[in-house]
Every structure is written in C-alpha cells, then in structure tokens.
C-alpha positions, -999 to +999 in steps of 0.1 A: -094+060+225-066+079+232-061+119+219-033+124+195-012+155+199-015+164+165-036+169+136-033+138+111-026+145+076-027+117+052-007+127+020-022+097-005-052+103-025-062+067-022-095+057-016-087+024+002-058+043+027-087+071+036-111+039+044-090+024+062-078+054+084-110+068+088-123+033+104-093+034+134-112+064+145-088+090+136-098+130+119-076+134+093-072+158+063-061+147+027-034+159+010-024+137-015+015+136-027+026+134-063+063+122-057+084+106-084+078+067-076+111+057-088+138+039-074+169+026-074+176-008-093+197-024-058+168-019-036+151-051-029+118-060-010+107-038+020+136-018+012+115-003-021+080+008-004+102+024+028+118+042+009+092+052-013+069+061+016+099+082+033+107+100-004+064+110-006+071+124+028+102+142+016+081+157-009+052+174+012+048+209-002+045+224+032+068+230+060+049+207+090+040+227+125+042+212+158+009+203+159+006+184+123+017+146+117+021+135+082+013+098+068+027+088+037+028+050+026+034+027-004+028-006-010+047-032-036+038-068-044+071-090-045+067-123-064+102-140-072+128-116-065+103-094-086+088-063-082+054-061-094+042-027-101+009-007-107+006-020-146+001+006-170-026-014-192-046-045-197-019-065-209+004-055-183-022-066-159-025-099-174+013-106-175+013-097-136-020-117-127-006-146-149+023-141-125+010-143-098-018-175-105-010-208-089+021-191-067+026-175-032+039-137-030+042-108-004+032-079-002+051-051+013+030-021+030+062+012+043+045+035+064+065+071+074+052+092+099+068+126+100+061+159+120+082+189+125+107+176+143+109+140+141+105+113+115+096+072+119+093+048+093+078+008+097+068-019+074+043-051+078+043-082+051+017-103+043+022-140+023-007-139-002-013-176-019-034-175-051-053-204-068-043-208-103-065-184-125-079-193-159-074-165-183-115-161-185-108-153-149-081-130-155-096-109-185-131-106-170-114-088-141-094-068-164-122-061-181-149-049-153-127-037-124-098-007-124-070-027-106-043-001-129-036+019-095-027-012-076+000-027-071+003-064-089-026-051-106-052-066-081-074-055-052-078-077-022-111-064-014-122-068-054-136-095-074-100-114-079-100-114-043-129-131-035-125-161-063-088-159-061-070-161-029-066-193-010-052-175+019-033-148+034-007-152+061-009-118+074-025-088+079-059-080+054-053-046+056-022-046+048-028-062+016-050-036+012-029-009+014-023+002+053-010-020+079-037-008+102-026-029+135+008-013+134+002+023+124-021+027+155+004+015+176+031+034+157+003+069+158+000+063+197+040+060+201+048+089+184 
C-alpha cells in the first residue's frame, strides 16, 4: 500500500468511522470535533452532510502543519424530501423507523479532507430498501440497541439491519458511516 505524506487525523469520536479507517490500513490519531450540527433550513440532500463535514473541519481547535491531514465526516438519512436525524429518544426513534418501514431512502455520507494548505470535500449515496417492520420489531430494537447517535435512528451493522433491510444499492460502508471506497482513493489523491 502506498505511504501517505501525512499523519492522518480523524476528528469523529465514532466508533464505527475508527473501524472502518483502521481496516483500509491507515495510522491515525483521534481527535473528535464537537461542532454545532446545525444547518440551514434551504439545504437539501448531500448538500447538508458536506456541509456539515466541511463546518467539523472548520472547527478543528488546532492550526494543521504540513505534515497533518484532517478527516471530518457526517452522515444524514434522507427519506421523502426529509431529513432524518440522530433522534433524541425512544419515541423519536420509533417515529423515524416507522418512517422508514416498507419504503426506500438514501443515505448521504460528506467526507472533508483538509491540511494546511488545501481543502477537498466528496460525498457517496447509498439506496437503502427496508421491509415493512412490525412495531414488536421496532420497540425491541429500541429497546436493546443504542441507535440515538445514528442517524435515522438505526445501525446497518445492528440487529434492524440484519432482519430489516431488503437491500442496499450502494456502498455498505457508507451506510455505515464512511464511504470507504472513495476516501482511499480521495486519501491517495491528496
């Protein structure tokens, strides 16, 4: 595999994006980003997590060297003109999975790269198609897994996933939380 330049540092503290990092082969260091996640009401589709993942970058703390390459990302879940969000409790996360049961949606994974001199941002989509989910289905996940720090307030990789989806047209990982495919190819670019 080819030597990077610089020394990778991924600003997100999540567990899934350090997995998935960690398995293209790269060192990294972790430095997660608390950024305001808010945005404006006009910004539609891959328009939100780009420019959420290009805001997280904004807010790195530290002035990048030469040597240093910072990843930020976000990822949204866009089911009829919607946003779906990270909910903030169980019946927030019943609303979204109802949602989402029976229907097709995407999800939208921004990735920004920026060093000291020199910035790049890129997105990958992936059509997720759910079965329709009982509401036994829907509360025993709620119930037993954490999905309150995902987006659409589900984990490909969980339970939901496995019983769930039908099919994805696109990219696993992306789903997941890191379009994997594309940020090597972006990371051995830049």
């Amino acid at each position: 595999m080819k030597e990077l330049p610089y020394r990778l540092i991924l600003g997100s503290g999540s567990p899934r994006r350090q997995e998935l990092l960690k398995s293209l082969g790269f060192e990294f260091e972790v430095k997660p980003i608390n950024a305001d996640e808010s945005f404006a009401d006009n910004l539609k589709a891959e328009r939100i997590p780009l420019y959420l993942a290009e805001k997280k970058a904004n807010a790195y703390p530290n002035k990048l060297t030469h040597k240093q390459l910072l990843i930020t990302s976000d990822t949204i879940v866009w089911c009829e003109g919607q946003v779906l969000n990270k909910p903030a409790d169980f019946n927030e996360g019943k609303e979204m999975l109802n949602k989402l049961s029976g229907k097709m949606h995407d999800v939208f994974t921004a990735v920004c790269l920026k060093s000291a001199d020199k910035q790049v941002s890129f997105f990958d989509v992936a059509k997720v198609y759910f079965k329709n989910l009982t509401n036994e289905e829907i509360e025993y996940y709620l119930t037993n897994y954490s999905p309150y720090d995902k987006a659409g307030g589900y984990g490909v990789q969980d339970w939901i996933g496995y019983i769930g989806i039908e099919k994805i047209e696109g990219s696993f990982y992306n789903v997941m939380g890191l379009p994997v495919k594309k940020l090597y190819e972006e990371l051995i670019k830049f």
